[in-house]
Structures are given as C-alpha cells and as structure tokens.
N, C-alpha and C positions, 0 to 999 in steps of 0.2 A: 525540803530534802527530796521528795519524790519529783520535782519538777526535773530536774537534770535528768533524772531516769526515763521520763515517758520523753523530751528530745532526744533520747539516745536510740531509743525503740523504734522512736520514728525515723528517724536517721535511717537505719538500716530497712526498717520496710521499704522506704523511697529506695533506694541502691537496689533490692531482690526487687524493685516492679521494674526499675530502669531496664537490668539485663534480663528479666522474662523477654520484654519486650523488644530486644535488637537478640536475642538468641536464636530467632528462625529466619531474620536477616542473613545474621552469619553461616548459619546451617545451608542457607539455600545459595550463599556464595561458594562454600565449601561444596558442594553438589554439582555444580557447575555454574547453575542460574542463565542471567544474560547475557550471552556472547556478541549481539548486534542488535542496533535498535537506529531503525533510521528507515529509509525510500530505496526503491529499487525498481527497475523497469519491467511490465511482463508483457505477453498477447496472447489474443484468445486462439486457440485451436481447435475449438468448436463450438460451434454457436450459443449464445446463451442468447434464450428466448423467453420471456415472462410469463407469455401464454401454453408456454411448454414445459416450463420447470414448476416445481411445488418444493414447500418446505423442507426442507432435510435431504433433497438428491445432492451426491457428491457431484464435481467440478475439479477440472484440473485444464492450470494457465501452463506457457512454460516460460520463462525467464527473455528477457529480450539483450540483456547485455551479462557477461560476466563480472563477478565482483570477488573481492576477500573480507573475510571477516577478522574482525582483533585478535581471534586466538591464530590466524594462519588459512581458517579454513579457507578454500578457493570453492568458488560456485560459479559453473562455469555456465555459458549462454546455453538454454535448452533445456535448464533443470527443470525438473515439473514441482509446479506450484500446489498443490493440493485443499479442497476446500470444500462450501457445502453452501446451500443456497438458507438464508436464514429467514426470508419472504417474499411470497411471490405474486402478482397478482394481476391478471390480462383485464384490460380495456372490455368494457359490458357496453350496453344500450344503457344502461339505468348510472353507469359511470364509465367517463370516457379514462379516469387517469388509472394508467400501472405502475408498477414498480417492483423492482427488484436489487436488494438487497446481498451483500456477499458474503464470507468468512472464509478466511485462509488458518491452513493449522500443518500442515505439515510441508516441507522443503524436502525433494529428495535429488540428491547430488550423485555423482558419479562414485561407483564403487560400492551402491548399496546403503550408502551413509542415506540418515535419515533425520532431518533437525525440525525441531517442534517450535512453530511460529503462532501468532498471533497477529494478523495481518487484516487490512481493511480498503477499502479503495479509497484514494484520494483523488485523483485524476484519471481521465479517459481523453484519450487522443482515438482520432480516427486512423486507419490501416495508413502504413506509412506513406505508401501509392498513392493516396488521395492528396487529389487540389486540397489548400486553406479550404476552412469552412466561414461562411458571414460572419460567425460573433469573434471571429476572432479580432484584440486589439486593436492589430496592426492591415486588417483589411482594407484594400484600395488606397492604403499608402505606399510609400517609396521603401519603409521597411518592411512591407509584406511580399518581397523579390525573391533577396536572397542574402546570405550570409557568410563572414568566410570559413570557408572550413566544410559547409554543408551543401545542400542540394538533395533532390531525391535519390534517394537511397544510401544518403550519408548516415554515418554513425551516431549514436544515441551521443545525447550532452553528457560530457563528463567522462567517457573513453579513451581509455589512454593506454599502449602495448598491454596493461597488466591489468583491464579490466575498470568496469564502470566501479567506483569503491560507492560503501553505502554511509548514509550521510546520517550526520545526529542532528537534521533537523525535525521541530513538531510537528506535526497536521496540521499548516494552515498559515505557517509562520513564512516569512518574507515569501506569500504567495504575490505572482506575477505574471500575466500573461506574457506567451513567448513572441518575439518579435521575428522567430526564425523561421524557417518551413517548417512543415509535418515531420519532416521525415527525422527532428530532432525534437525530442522531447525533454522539458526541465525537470526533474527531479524535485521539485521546490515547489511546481505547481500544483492549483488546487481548481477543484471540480468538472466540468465539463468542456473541451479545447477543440474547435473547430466540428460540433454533430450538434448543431441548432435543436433538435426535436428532443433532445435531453437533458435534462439536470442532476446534478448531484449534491446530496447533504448530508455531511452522518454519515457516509457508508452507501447512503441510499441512492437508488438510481431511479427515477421518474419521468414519465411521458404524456403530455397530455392532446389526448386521441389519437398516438399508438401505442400499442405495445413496446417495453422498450426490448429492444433486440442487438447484440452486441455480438456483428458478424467475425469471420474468423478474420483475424492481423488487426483485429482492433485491439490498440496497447494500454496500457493502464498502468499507475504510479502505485504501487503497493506502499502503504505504510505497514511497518511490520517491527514487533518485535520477537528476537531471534533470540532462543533458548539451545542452551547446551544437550 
C-alpha cells in the first residue's frame, strides 16, 4: 500500500527539479538575454603591442562593416568595440615567444546605445592596403589575383546596401582560407590570414622572436555573443 505513495512523491520531486532548472533559462529570456551570436568584422585604431600592454588595460576596435541584429538593432561601420587585455607578455633574452590575448565586453552604437558582448578573436587579416601575405592558400597561384566583385579597397565579404548581417556560425566551423585579396575578408575564417610572424589559438595571439604587435587597419573576425 505505501508503494504507490512513495512513486507519487517522486513523481512530483522530479517535475519541481525539472522547472527549478529551466526557470532562469526563462527568466533570462524574459530579460532580454541573447540578441546575436555569430562573427563580425573589426580593425585596430591603435596599436596593440605586447610589450606595451599588461593585463587588465582597456582596448577599443571599431567595426569594419555594418550589420543588424534579430531584434532590428542596426550597427553601423565605426561602432567601437570595447575590451581589455586578458595577458600579455613581450619577447625576453631568456624567451623569445609573446603573446597576447584579447576580450571584448562592450558594443557601443550610435545614439548612446550600449549592448554587452562577449566577444574573442578568431581571425586576423592584415590592413587591407597590404599585398597577400606567403601563408596564404592561394599564394603564387592563378587564384591569388583576383576576384569578382573585389580588389583593393573593395568591400568586406558579405556586404550587401543593408549591411554586413552577422552570422550563426561556431569558432572554427567550415573554416577556410580565402582565395580572394585582402582587401575582403571571410567571416568564416579562422586564425591568422596573410601576417607570417603570428599565430592564433583560443583567442590567443603568439610570436616567436617578436613581439606580437597589431598595427592600426589591422582587421580581425570578432566571434561574439551579443546580449540585450
């Protein structure tokens, strides 16, 4: 007789752990939460240097293309990127390699608006002006020319009247070296695109025997996730 009663009990414990557990799911959609979650193009406007930055100085990119997000917002080319150096570490005698590491946390848009990201490096292309670099691809082939649509100082990949849109792709997924000039970078791509002396993994940027140094117009693939 008491068996029926203790599956009942249990019954309903399982149900109150269920919705504890998707209660601050809902809460935090109700809140706003995630508005975008994808890649987007930025460049540097001042120099970032390894042997000059230390842990925790703020950094600010500004956007290289315009986009929209799912709820309407518009972000338009120029917005600043906001962020903060998470490690940093210049080339010694006792060790030749650096690195420096990034975090983005804030977005600010036209009008004061201010949207709270979560952002990391994926890709680094060299300032658009610049020749291919040697590792790339398509170097010293017949697709290392030119493409249609582009050329120096043509428009970022994925530009269309209404704005580069941002993409729901992962870090890492259908990455692919670009077959086009510099002066367009893929969205899709992953770690370091035409600057031989660098690497990138995790976020991280590394040099061995220099410092790594990331002059101004150098562009870079933000993966970011974008909060209300």
């Amino acid at each position: 007789m008491n068996r029926p009663r203790i599956s009942l009990w249990g019954a309903v414990l399982f149900a109150a752990a269920v919705f504890c557990v998707q209660t601050p799911s809902t809460a935090a959609q109700a809140a706003g939460g995630t508005i975008g979650h994808g890649t987007f193009p930025v460049k540097v406007t001042k120099t970032l240097d390894s042997s000059k930055l230390k842990d925790g100085d703020a950094i600010e990119l500004e956007t290289a293309g315009g986009f929209k997000l799912a709820d309407g917002t518009l972000v338009p080319k120029g917005s600043k990127l906001a962020g903060h150096v998470v490690s940093a570490k210049a080339r010694s005698k006792g060790d030749a390699n650096s690195l420096l590491t990034l975090s983005f946390d804030k977005l600010n848009i036209q009008g004061g608006k201010q949207l709270s990201v979560k952002g990391t490096v994926q890709a680094i292309f060299p300032p658009a002006d610049e020749p291919m670099g040697p590792n790339m691809a398509t170097a010293g082939t017949s697709l290392g020319g030119s493409t249609s649509g582009g050329g120096p100082g043509g428009g970022l990949a994925g530009v269309s009247p209404a704005g580069i849109g941002i993409t729901n792709s992962k870090s890492g997924s259908n990455a692919q070296a670009s077959s086009s000039p510099q002066s367009v970078m893929d969205v899709k791509a992953t770690g370091v695109q035409g600057m031989p002396d660098l690497q990138l993994e995790d976020g991280m940027v590394t040099s061995k025997g220099k410092n790594v140094k990331l002059g101004n117009g150098v562009r870079m693939i933000i993966q970011a996730e974008i909060l209300g």
